[in-house]
C-alpha positions as CSV (number, residue, x, y, z in Angstrom):
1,X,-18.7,-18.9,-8.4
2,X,-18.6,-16.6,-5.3
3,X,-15.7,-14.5,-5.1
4,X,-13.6,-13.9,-1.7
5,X,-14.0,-11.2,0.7
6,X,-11.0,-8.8,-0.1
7,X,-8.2,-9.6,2.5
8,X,-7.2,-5.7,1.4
9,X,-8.8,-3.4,3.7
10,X,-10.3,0.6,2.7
11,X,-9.3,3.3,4.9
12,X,-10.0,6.9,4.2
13,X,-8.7,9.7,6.4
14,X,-11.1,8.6,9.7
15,X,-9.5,5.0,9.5
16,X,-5.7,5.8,8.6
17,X,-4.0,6.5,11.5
18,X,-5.2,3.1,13.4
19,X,-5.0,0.7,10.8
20,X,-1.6,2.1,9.0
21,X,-0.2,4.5,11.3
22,X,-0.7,2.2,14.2
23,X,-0.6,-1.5,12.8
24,X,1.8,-3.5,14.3
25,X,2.9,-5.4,11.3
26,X,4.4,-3.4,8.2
27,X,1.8,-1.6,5.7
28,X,1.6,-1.2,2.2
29,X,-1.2,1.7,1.4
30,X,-2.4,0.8,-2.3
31,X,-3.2,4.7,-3.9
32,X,-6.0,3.9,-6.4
33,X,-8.8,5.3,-8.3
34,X,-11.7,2.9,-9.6
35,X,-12.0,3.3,-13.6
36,X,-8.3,3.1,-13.9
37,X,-6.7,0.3,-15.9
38,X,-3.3,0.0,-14.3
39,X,-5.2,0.7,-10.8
40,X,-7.6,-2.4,-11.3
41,X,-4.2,-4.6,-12.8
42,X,-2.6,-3.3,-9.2
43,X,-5.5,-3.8,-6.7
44,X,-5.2,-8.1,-8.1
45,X,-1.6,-8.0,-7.9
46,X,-2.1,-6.3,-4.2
47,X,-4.5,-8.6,-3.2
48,X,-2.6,-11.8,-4.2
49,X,0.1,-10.5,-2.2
50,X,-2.5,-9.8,0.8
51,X,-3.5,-13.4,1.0
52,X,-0.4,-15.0,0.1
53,X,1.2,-13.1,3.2
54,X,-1.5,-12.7,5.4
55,X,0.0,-11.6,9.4
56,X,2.7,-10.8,8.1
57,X,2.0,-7.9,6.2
58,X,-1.2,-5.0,6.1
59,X,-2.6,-4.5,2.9
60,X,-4.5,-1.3,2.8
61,X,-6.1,0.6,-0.1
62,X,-7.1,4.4,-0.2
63,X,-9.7,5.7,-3.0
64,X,-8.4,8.8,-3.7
65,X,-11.0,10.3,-5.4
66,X,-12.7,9.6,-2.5
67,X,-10.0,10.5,-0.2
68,X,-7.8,13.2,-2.2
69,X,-6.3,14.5,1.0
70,X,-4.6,11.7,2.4
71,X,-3.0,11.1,-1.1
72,X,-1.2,14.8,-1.4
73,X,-0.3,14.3,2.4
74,X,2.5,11.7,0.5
75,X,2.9,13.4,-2.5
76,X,0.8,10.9,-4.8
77,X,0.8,12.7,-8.6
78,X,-0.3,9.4,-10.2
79,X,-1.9,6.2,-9.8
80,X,-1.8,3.4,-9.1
81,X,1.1,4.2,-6.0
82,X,2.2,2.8,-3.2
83,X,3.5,3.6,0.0
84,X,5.2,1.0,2.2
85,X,4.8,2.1,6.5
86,X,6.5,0.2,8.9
87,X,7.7,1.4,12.9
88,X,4.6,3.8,12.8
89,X,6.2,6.0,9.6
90,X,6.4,5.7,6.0
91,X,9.5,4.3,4.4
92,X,8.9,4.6,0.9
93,X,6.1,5.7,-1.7
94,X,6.3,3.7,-5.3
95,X,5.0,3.5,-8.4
96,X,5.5,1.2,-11.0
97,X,4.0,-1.9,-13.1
98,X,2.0,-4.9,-11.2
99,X,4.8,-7.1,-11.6
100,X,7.4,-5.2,-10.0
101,X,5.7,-5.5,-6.4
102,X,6.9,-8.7,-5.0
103,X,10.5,-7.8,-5.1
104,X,9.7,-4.0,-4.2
105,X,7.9,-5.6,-0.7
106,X,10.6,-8.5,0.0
107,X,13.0,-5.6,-0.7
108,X,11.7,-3.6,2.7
109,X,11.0,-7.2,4.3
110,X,14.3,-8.2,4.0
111,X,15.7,-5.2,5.3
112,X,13.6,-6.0,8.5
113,X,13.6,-2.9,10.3
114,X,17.0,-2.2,10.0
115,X,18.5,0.9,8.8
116,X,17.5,4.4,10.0
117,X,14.0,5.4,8.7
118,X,13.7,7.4,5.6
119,X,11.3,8.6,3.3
120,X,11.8,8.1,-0.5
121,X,9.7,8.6,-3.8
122,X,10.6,5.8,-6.6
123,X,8.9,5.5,-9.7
């Protein structure tokens, strides 16, 4: 059986700005590293979620062995994380188990722009 292309797209530090930074529908950067356990669990859980909402919402995902920089710019410690981006700046960098991000992205949907803009670290 053939599998799907990934509707999650990879951006390193070349590719950030324009497809996060300047994406016109809210972003959720997926932090991972390849090898990880609880990164691999994430990246399906991230990509249901991608084609599920699909125009709504930009799934991204950085490598960050590849791309340790533009981890430490948001002040990853761990994997998997994830940062939601919305207006053009980041609202909130997460990290938690698979199955708590549904409600932690319908939590910043619902919000819908509203509220000034902040920048929080959950885990």
């Amino acid at each position: 059986m053939e599998q799907e292309p990934s509707v999650v797209v990879a951006v390193g530090a070349e590719s950030f700005a324009e497809e996060v930074v300047g994406s016109a529908r809210p972003a959720v950067v997926h932090f991972w590293a390849p090898g990880h356990a609880a990164c691999l669990a994430m990246a399906e859980a991230v990509e249901e979620l991608g084609r599920e909402w699909a125009g709504r919402v930009h799934f991204v995902r950085v490598d960050v062995e590849a791309e340790p920089g533009l981890g430490a710019i948001f002040g990853v410690g761990r994997v998997p994380a994830l940062l939601y981006y919305e207006g053009g700046a980041p609202w909130e960098l997460w990290s938690g188990e698979s199955g708590g991000l549904r409600e932690w992205v319908e939590g910043h949907l619902a919000r819908g722009g509203a509220g000034a803009l902040h920048f929080r670290t959950t885990t």
